[in-house]
Every structure is written in C-alpha cells, then in structure tokens.
C-alpha positions as CSV (number, residue, x, y, z in Angstrom):
1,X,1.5,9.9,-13.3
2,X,4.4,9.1,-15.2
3,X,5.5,6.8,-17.9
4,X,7.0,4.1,-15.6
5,X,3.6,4.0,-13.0
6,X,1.5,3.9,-15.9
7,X,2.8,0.8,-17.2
8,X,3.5,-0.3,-13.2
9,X,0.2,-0.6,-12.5
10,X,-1.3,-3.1,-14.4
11,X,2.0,-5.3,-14.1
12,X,1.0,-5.1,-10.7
13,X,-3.0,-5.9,-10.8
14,X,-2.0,-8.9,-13.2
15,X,0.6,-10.0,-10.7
16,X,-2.4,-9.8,-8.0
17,X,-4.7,-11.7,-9.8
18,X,-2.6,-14.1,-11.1
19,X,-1.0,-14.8,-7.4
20,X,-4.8,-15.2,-6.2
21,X,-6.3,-17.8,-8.6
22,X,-2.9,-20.2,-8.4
23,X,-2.0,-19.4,-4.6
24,X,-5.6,-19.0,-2.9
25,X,-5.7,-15.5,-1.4
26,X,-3.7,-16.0,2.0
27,X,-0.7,-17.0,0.2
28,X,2.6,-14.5,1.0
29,X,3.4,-14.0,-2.6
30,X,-0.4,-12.2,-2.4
31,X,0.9,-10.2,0.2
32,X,3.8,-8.9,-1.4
33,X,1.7,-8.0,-4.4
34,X,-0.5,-6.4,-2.0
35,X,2.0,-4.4,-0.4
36,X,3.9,-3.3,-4.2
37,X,0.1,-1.9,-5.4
38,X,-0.4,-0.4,-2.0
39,X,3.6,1.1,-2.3
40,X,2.6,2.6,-5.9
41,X,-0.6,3.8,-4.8
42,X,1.3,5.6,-1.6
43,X,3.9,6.9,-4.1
44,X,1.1,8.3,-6.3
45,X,-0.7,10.0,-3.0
46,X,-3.3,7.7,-3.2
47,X,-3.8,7.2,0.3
48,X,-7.4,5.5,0.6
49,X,-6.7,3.2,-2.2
50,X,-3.2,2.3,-0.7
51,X,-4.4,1.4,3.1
52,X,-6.7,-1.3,2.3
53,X,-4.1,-3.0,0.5
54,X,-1.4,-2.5,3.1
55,X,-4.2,-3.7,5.6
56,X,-5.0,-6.7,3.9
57,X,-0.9,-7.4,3.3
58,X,-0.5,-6.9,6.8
59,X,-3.2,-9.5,7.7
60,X,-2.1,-12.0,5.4
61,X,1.6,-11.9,6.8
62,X,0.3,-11.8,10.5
63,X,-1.4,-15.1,9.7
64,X,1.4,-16.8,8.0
65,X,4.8,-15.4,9.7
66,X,3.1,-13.8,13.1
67,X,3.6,-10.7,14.2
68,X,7.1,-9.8,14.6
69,X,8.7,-11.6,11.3
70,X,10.5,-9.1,9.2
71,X,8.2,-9.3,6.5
72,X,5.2,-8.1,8.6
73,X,7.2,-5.4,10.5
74,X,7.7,-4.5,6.7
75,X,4.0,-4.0,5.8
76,X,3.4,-2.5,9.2
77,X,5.7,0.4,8.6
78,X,4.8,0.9,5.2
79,X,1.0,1.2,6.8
80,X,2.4,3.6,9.1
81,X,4.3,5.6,7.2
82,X,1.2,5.8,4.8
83,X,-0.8,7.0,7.7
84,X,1.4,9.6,9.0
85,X,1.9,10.5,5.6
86,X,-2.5,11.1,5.2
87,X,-2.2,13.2,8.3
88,X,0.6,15.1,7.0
89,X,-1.4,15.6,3.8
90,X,-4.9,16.8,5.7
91,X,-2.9,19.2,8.3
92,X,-1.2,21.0,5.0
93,X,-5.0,21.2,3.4
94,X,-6.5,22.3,6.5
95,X,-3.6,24.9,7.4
96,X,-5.3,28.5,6.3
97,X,-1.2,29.4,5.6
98,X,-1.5,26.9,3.1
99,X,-1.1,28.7,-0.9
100,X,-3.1,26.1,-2.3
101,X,-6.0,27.4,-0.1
102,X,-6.0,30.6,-1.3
C-alpha cells in the first residue's frame, strides 16, 4: 500500500459514513462512495472486499436511475471488470507454470 491509499482510505470510509447518516443509505452520493472504496479496494487487489461494495453501488443506482443510466452502466463495468479481474487472479494461482507456486 502506498502513501496516497493509505491516507485514501479513511477519506473514503468518512465520506461513506458521513453520506449515510445525512442522505439515508439509498441516496446516489452513497453510491458513488460505494463505488470509490470498492475502486481502491480493486486497485489494491482486494477483490472480496471490493465486490460487495460495487454490488451494493450497483443496487442503489438500479433503484434510483434504472438500469441503463450511465452512472449504473458505470458501477456495472467496474463490477465486471473486478470479476474478470478475480478470475484472472485465481487462473494465474492455480496455473502449475506459475513462479510463485514453486
């Protein structure tokens, strides 16, 4: 972890919590939160902390633009992209090829 996602993080929890007690939880400005933390997490390789949050982002926006607005294509790809990116991740572990294995 560098510098910069050390000091991210908890600029982004605070953001969360802060959107969530004066929004209410389904607010969009949650969902963007959501989706930063998840973005970090992603960036940082951590997956199954990351795709709850993109999840969650993804339902919030579905609920308050539908399906096909921009902003929930946005978290869908992200999701995606994390989720290809996991796969990725457990092919190169489970590869016998693979340095790191041996």
């Amino acid at each position: 972890m560098n510098v910069e996602e050390i000091v991210t993080q908890p600029l982004f929890l605070q953001a969360l919590e802060l959107y969530k007690r004066l929004l209410g939880d389904a607010h969009p400005d949650v969902a963007t939160s959501l989706n930063n933390l998840a973005l970090l997490y992603n960036s940082q390789g951590r997956y199954d902390q990351a795709e709850p949050l993109f999840l969650q982002a993804l339902e919030i926006r579905q609920q308050v633009f539908g399906v096909n607005h921009p902003n929930t294509v946005t978290v869908r790809q992200n999701l995606e992209n994390l989720q290809a990116q996991k796969s990725d991740s457990r092919k190169v572990e489970n590869n016998p090829n693979n340095t790191k294995n041996q």
